[in-house]
Structure formats: structure tokens, C-alpha cells
N, C-alpha and C positions, 0 to 999 in steps of 0.2 A: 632426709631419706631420699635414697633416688630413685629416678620413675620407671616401671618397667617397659622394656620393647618387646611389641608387637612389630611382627613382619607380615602382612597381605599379599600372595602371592595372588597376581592380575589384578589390571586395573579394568576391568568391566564395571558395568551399574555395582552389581552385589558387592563387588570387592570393596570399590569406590565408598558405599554407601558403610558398609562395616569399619572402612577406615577409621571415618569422620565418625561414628560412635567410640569406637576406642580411643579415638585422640580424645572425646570430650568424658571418656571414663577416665582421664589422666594419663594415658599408656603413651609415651613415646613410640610416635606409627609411621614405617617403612612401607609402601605398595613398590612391589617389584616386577613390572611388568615385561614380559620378551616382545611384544610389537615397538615399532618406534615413537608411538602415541598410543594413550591411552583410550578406554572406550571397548575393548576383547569383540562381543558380537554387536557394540554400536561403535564401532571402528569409522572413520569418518575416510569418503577415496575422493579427492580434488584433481578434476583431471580436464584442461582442455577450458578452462573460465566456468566449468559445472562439479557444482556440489553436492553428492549423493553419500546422504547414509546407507551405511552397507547394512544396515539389521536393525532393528526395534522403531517401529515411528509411530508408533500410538498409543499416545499417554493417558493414564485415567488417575483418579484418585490425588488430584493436586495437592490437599493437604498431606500425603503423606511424603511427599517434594518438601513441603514447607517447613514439616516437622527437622527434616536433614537441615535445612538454611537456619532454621532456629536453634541448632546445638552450639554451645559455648563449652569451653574448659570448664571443666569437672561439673559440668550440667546436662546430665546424659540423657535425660527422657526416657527411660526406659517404661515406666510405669505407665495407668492408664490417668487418661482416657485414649485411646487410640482416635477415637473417634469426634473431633470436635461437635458441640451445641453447635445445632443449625444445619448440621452437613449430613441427615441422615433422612430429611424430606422426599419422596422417592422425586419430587418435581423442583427441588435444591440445583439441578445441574444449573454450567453456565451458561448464557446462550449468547450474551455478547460482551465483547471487552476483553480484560487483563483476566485470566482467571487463575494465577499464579497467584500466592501470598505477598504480604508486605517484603520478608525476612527474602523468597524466591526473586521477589525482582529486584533486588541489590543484583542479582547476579545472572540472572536468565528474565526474559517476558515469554509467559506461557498464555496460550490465548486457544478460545476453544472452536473445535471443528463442530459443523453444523452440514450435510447432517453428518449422523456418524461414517457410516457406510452406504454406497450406491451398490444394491447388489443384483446384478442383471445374471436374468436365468436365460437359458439356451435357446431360447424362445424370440429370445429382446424385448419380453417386458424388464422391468425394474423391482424394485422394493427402496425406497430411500428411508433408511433405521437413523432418526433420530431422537428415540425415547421419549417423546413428546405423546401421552398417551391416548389426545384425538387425532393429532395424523396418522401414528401407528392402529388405529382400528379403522381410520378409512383408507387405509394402503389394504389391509387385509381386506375391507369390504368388497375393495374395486379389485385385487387380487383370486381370492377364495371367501367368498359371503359366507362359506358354510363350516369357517372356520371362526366365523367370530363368538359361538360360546367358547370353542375348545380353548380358545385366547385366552378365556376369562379363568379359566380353573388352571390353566399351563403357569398364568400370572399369580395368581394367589400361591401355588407349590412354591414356584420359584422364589417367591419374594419369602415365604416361607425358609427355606434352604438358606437364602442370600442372610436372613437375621439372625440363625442359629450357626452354619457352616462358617461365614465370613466375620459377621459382628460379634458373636460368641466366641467363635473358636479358632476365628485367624490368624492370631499370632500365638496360640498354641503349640508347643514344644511335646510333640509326640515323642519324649526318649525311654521309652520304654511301655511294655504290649498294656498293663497293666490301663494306663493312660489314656490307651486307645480302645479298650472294652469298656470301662466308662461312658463315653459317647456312640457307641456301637447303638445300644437302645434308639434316642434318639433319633439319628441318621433313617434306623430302620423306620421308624413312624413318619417319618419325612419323605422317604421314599429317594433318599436320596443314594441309595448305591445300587438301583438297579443302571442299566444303562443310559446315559442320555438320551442317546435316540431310541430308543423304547419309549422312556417317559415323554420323549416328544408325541411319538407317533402314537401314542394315548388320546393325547388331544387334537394331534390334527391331522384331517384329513387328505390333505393337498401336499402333496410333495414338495410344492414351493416353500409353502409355510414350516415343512418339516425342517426344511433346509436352513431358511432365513432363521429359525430355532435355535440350529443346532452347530451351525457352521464354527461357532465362535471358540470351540477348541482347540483348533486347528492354529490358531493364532500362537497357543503355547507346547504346539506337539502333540497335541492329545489327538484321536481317529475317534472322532463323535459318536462311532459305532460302540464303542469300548471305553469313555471315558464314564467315572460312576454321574450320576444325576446331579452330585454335589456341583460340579460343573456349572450347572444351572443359573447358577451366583454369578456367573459374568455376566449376562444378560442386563441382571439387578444393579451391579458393579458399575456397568458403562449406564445404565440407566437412570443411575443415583447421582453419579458425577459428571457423566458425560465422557466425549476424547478430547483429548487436548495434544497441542502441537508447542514444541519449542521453536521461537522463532530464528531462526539459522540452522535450523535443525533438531535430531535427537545430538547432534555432534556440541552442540553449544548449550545444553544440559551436560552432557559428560565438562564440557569444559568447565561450566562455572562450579561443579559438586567438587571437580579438583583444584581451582582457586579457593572454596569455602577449604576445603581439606587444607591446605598449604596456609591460607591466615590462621587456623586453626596451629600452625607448627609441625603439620604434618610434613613429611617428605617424598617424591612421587620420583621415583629412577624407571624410564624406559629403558630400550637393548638391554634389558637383564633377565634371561631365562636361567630358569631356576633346573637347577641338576638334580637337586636330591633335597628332602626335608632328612634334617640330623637330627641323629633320632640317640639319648641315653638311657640305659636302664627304663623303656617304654617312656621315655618324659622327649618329648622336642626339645632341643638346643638351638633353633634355628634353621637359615637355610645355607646350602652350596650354589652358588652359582655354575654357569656353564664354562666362564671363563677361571673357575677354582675358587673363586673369593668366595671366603664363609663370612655370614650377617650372624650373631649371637642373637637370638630372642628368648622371651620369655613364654611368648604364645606366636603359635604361627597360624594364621587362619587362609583356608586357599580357593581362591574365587577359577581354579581352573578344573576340568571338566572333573566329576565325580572317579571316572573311570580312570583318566589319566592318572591323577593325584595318589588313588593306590597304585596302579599298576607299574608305573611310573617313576613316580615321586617317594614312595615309602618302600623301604628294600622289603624283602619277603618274610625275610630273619624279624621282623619286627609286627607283621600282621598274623594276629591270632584269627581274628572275625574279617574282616575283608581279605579273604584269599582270593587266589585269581577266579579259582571255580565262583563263586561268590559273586563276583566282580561281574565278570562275563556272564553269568546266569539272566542277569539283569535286562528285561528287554529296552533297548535306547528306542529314542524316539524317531521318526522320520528326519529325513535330511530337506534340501531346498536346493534350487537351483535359480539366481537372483542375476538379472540381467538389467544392466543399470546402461541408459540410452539420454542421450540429449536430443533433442530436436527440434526445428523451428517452429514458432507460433504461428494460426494463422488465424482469421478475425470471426471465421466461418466453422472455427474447428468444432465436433460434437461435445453435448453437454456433458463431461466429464466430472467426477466430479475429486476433492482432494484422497479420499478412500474409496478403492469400485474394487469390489471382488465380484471374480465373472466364473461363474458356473459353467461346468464344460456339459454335456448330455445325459452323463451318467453322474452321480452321486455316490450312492452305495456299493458300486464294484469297484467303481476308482480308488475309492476311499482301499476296499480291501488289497489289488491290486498294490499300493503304494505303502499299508503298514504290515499285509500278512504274509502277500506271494511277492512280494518286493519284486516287482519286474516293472518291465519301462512298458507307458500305456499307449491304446491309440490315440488317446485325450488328454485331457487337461483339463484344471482348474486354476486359476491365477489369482495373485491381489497384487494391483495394478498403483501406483503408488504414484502420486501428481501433488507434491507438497508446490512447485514454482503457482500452482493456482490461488496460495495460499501467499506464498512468501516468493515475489521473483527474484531475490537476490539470489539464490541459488544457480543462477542460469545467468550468462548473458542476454545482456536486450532482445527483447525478440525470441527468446526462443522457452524453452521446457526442460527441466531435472526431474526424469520418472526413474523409476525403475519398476519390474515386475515382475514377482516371487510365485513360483512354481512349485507343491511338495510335490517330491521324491522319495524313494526310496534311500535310504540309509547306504552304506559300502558294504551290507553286511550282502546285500545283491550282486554283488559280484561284477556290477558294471561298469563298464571301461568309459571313464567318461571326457576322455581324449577326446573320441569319437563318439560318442553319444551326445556331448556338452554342447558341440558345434548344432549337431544336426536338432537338437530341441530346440537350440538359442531360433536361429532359423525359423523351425516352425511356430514359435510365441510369436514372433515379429509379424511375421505374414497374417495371421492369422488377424492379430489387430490392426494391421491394413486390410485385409482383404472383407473383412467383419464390419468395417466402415467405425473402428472404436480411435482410429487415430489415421486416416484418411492417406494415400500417397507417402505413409512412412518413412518407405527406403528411400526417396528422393531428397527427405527430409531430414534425416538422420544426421548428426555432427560428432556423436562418440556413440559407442558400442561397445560393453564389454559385460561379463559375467563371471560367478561363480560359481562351484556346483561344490557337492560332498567331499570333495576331494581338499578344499580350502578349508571346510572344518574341520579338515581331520590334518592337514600334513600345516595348515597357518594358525590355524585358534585350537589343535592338540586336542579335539574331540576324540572319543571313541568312536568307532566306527563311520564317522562325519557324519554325528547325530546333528540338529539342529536345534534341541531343546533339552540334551539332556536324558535319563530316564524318563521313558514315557509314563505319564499317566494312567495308566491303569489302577482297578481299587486296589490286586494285591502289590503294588508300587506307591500307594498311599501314605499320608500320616505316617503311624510308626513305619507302616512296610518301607518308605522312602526312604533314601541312605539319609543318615544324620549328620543335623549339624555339629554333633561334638563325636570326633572321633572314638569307637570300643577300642582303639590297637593303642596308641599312642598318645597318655597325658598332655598335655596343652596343646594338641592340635585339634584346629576345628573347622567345618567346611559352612563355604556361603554359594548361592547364587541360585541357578533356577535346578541345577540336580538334586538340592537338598529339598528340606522342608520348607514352605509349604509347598513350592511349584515354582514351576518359567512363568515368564510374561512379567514388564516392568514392575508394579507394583508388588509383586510377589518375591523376587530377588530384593527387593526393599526391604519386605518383611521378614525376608529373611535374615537380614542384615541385623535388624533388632533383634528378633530372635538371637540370633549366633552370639551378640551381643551381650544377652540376657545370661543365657549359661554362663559365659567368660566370667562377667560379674558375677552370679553365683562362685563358680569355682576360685577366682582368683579374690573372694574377700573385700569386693569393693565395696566402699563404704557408703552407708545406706544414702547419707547427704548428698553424693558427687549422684545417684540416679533420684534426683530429684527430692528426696523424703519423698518419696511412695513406694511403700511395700510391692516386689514382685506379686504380679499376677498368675500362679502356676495354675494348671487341668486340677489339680488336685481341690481349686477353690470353686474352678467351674463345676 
């Protein structure tokens, strides 16, 4: 009998990661990607003897890395346990050494950041978050004293939320409403859809502490202001596992998940942007290329942006439920503007540390300024990104590979960022010279260069040069979120951070199984190749 082809349109984590389960479901797997390497928003730019990831550098949840390096032919893992014995201690993180798997370091060394994040307020105090939970109550002590009950009850919710939202219902397949009033109850008793920053500012009193609470959405496109409480589970997330850092990068994870993919018999074609998903009698046939070559598939799954991929990629004649109105309705999430610098080391330089998010003056209006009235602010907020403090191979001798990421508003603002890109690039730099966060900068300087919205929308085919996707809001949640198995057209199915569950590394992972999970359902794969373990469907939860 022979084996069916699957085609992956982009090679991003999600795509990447959904490959390597349909290769070990048996599927003969194509990823066709249009950059000239793989990696889509962890794109990897070598320029000048410095190596700067262009997007994703903070990893959490090692094991679910591992589970990818452990898939073999017709051993799909689909089933549970998700969650390894031993890995669910909230005090389990790593704190020194390898903390990649056996199966992971054949092919990457993953090793964990300590602390997580340095997050300095406007002020030039600090907070250093490394879920260690006596320095984190005497950070709050020597911060906000009069925050340390609100800690105790914010903690109990959260970890609350983190055992039912993520350990319950994480890899959860909302494909229909039905699925999703189910767990409506619960959530409600949890308290998890009102806002985050509400539930924050329940417990604490100090703005600082609201902040260091709540900032952490922001990470996957969500506006803290507006993200539901479920949210909250990151906190728990990085708390339970820690951050973890690929050493060479996030760019030398993308490489070794596509060596595991290719021993696997997978096959990986760059310069191949895809024209058009073929579509018969609502079934996929495959895809068209840009240069006319048509790929036959069986399923075609597409790790490119939600919006693109119908608007796009599926002709109109063929969408019943994703029509444009539809399509567009959908609020995207913020954009970013990331400016990647080398510079020389020097012996005296300030205590930086490998993650520093720096709060600009305002919190709350920036925030709204940047997801509601989309206009360009007086200020800013950054994360500041210093992996050579970690790994100097990234950098020549002597010197630093940062970069530091800005949200923005989306294109849907109307900003011309010809002229605008220059004149922020500018004000970030000065600012952390003049701020004393990276001392005589400009003298120091050996490369310089940036991106703004305009790269994810006309390089990486986002909609509106979102940076994440649809954003997070509740009614863009679960079922409300587009899905991974397409209403329009039989065997097409979508992966990455626009689908279910959300952005952010470990989430386009879980995606990845997910999307996986369906395939298998619909295409009849046989209970043996996923493990002998019966799917876990909402229907058992």
C-alpha cells in the first residue's frame, strides 16, 4: 500500500513541528517554504561575524522539545500523557546544566536562563523574575511590602487556572461551540475570563507589581489589558519549567527539529512560495507553486499566517465560512519593531542581564495607544535581548549580539514606516545610551539594522504586519479562534500561533499535535502508528 503525501506550507516552529508528527504518522511530508531558510518568525540574519535571531528567544517547557526528538516512524505520540512524572513540581524548574532531554541533545543543547527576566521600571529599580518562590517574595518585600498577601491569593488563582486551563485543557481541540460551553462553567469559577489586568489589580496594589504580573502577554500578542485571566498560566508555565535558551540560538533549534525531520525521510524545499492551495470538489489536491509546479497531496497543512492562507491561498469560489468579511472582521494582533545591533564589550559595562524588559513611564495608555488607537507613542516599552552574555559565539571576540523589540501598532495604523522606522530606530538606541543601560553606545556600535511591520507583512505574508497572529482576546479564544482543520475545504488544516491554542513557542508545538490529532482522526490512522493510546478528546474531559 502506498503512503499518503502531506505538503506543510512554511517552515516555521508550527509548521516544522507538525511535519515531523505526520512523517512519524507514516505520511510522506513535503514543507515548502518561500524564505531561503527555514525558521518563518525564528528566521535566523548573519551579518558582519553576528548572529541575531530575528523573533522567538525564550523557550519554556523542554519536554515538549523532547517529545518532537523522540518521534520515530509510525510512533506518533499522540496520546497522553502530555505531561511527564516529575515535571509538574511547581519547584521541578532547571536551574543549572543541560536541561534539554536525552532524545534533544542528539541534536541541539538546551540550558536554562536564570533569572528569567530583569525587569527594570521607570524609576531604575529592578525586579529579577526567577520563580524561585523565596526570592520572588523578597523582591516583592524590598519592592511593594504591601503586596505580599495579594501575592499569596494572585498565586493560589493562578496556579489554579495554570492546572485546569493548561494541564487539563491544553491540548484541547475546540472544533465546535458545543466543546466550548462544556468548560465555560469551570473557567467561570476560576475566574479566568475576566481580564488579566483586573485579576491582577484585585491583588495588588502597587503598579509595579501589577505590571511584573501581567506584562507576560505581551510576549504572545496579547494587550494585558484585554487578555482573558486564563492567561494567567504563563506565569505558572515559566514558573513550573523555567526559560530555556538554545545554544547557537533559537536558529540552531529550528535547525536541528529539521535534521530530526529529514532523518525521519522528511523532505524541506526552500525558495518555494506557494500560489495557490488546489482545491476539488471542496477536497485539497495539493499545492501550486509561484513558479507553476503543482505538488499532489493528500492533506495539506499551512503554518502561514491565518489571514493570508484564506485570503490568499484558497480561491473565493471555495470558501463558504472563511469569507473575506470573516477574515477581516478578526482583530490581529500588534506588530513589533526589532532592531538588531552589535556592539563592543566592555569590562565595566552595566549588569545586564540575558532577558531585561524595560518599562517606559506609562503602562496602561501605551498599552491602549499601541492595540486600540494604533498611533505612534511619546514612549516606549522594550525587551532588550543579550543572548552573547550567555553564549559568545554569537558575536565576535570582544564584542555583544542584542537585539531590542519594541510593540507597535499593527499597518492597520496607517503608518508610514519609511519614515517613522528610522526615526524610533534612533530614539531606542539613544535612549539606552543615554539611560546609562548600554553606556557610549553609538561609539560602540559595529552593525545596526531593524525591522518594523512592514517585514511581516510584505517578508513573512502576515496580515496587516500582525506579529502574533490573531490576537488574544476571550471572544478570539478556543472555539472563537480560527481552527485547526479547515470548515471550507476537506483535508486542509491550519498550524502555528493563529490557530488553537495561541502564539508563543510552546503553543505552536501544541499546536502542532493538535492539528496532528484531527489529521489522524479524519485520515483513519491506525490506532498502533499513535502509540496504542486512545485519543483524548473535550468530550472525555
Amino acid at each position: 500500500m502506498s503512503r499518503r503525501k502531506a505538503v506543510v506550507i512554511g517552515a516555521g516552529i508550527g509548521g516544522i513541528s507538525c511535519a515531523i508528527r505526520l512523517q512519524s504518522l507514516g505520511f510522506d511530508t513535503e514543507i515548502v517554504e518561500a524564505l531561503d531558510a527555514p525558521g518563518g518568525r525564528a528566521y535566523v540574519r548573519k551579518v558582519d561575524g553576528f548572529v541575531f535571531d530575528m523573533g522567538p528567544t525564550v523557550l519554556t517547557v523542554p519536554h515538549f522539545i523532547e517529545e518532537l526528538f523522540s518521534l520515530q516512524q509510525d510512533h506518533a505520540m499522540l496520546g497522553e500523557p502530555d505531561f511527564p512524572a516529575g515535571t509538574l513540581d511547581e519547584n521541578c524548574r532547571i536551574r543549572e546544566g543541560v536541561s534539554g532531554g536525552p532524545n534533544t541533545s542528539k541534536y541541539v543543547e538546551i540550558v536554562p536562563i536564570l533569572p528569567f527576566y530583569r525587569i527594570y521600571f521607570d524609576d531604575g529599580t529592578f525586579f529579577d523574575y526567577d520563580g524561585d518562590p523565596v526570592s520572588t517574595r523578597e523582591q516583592i518585600k524590598r519592592l511593594a511590602p504591601e503586596d505580599l498577601a495579594g501575592y499569596e491569593a494572585f498565586h493560589d488563582q493562578a496556579r489554579a487556572i495554570f492546572h485546569r486551563g493548561f494541564l487539563k485543557l491544553g491540548y484541547t481541540y475546540f472544533g465546535s461551540l458545543g466543546s466550548m460551553l462544556r468548560v465555560v462553567p469551570d473557567l467561570l469559577k476560576l475566574g479566568a475570563v475576566q481580564s488579566l489586568f483586573g485579576m491582577v489589580s484585585k491583588y495588588f496594589k502597587s503598579d509595579k507589581m501589577r505590571q511584573v504580573f501581567s506584562f507576560e502577554p505581551l510576549l504572545v500578542g496579547g494587550n494585558p489589558m484585554k487578555v482573558p485571566a486564563i492567561y494567567a498560566m504563563i506565569h505558572f508555565v515559566e514558573k513550573t519549567w523555567g526559560i530555556h535558551y538554545a545554544k547557537g540560538g533559537t536558529g540552531a533549534l529550528v535547525a536541528g527539529l529539521v535534521k530530526k525531520f529529514e532523518d525521519m525521510g522528511g523532505q524541506l524545499r526552500v525558495n518555494a512560495p506557494v500560489k495557490r492551495i488546489l482545491v476539488e470538489n471542496r477536497t485539497t489536491k495539493g499545492v501550486e507553486l509561484e513558479d507553476g509546479e503543482e505538488i499532489a497531496a493528500d492533506v495539506v497543512v499551512s503554518n502561514a499566517d491565518y489571514a493570508t492562507t484564506y485570503l490568499k491561498l484558497v480561491d473565493k469560489a471555495h470558501r463558504r465560512i472563511n469569507r473575506d468579511a470573516l477574515v477581516k472582521f478578526r482583530k490581529q494582533s500588534m506588530s513589533l519593531m526589532v532592531i538588531y545591533f552589535g556592539y563592543e564589550r566592555r569590562d565595566n559595562d552595566p549588569d545586564l542581564r540575558h532577558h531585561n524588559i524595560i518599562l517606559g513611564p506609562r503602562y496602561e495608555a501605551l498599552l491602549d495607544e499601541i492595540f486600540e488607537k494604533k498611533v505612534m507613542s511619546p514612549d516606549f516599552s522594550q525587551y532588550l535581548h543579550i543572548p552573547t552574555l550567555t553564549d559568545p559565539t554569537l558575536a565576535p571576540p570582544g564584542h555583544h549580539a542584542a537585539y531590542t523589540l519594541i510593540p507597535v501598532p499593527n499597518n492597520a495604523s496607517g503608518i508610514d514606516w519609511d519614515i517613522e522606522g528610522p526615526k524610533l530606530s534612533a530614539r531606542v538606541l539613544s535612549f539606552l545610551e543615554e539611560q546609562g543601560y548600554i553606556p557610549d553606545l553609538t561609539a560602540r556600535l559595529k552593525h545596526m539594522s531593524f525591522i518594523t511591520p512592514d517585514y511581516f507583512s510584505e517578508t513573512l505574508g502576515s496580515y496587516l504586519g500582525n506579529g502574533f497572529g490573531v490576537e488574544p482576546v476571550l471572544t478570539q479564544t478556543a472555539f472563537f479562534r480560527p481552527h485547526n482543520k479547515s470548515e471550507d475545504v476537506h483535508n486542509l488544516y491550519l498550524v502555528g500561533q493563529g490557530t488553537q491554542p495561541g502564539g508563543g513557542t510552546p503553543s505552536v508545538m501544541m499546536s502542532a499535535k493538535m492539528t496532528a490529532r484531527e489529521i489522524a482522526r479524519d485520515l483513519g490512522v491506525e490506532a498502533s502508528v499513535i502509540n496504542g493510546v486512545p485519543e483524548q478528546r473535550e468530550a472525555a474531559a
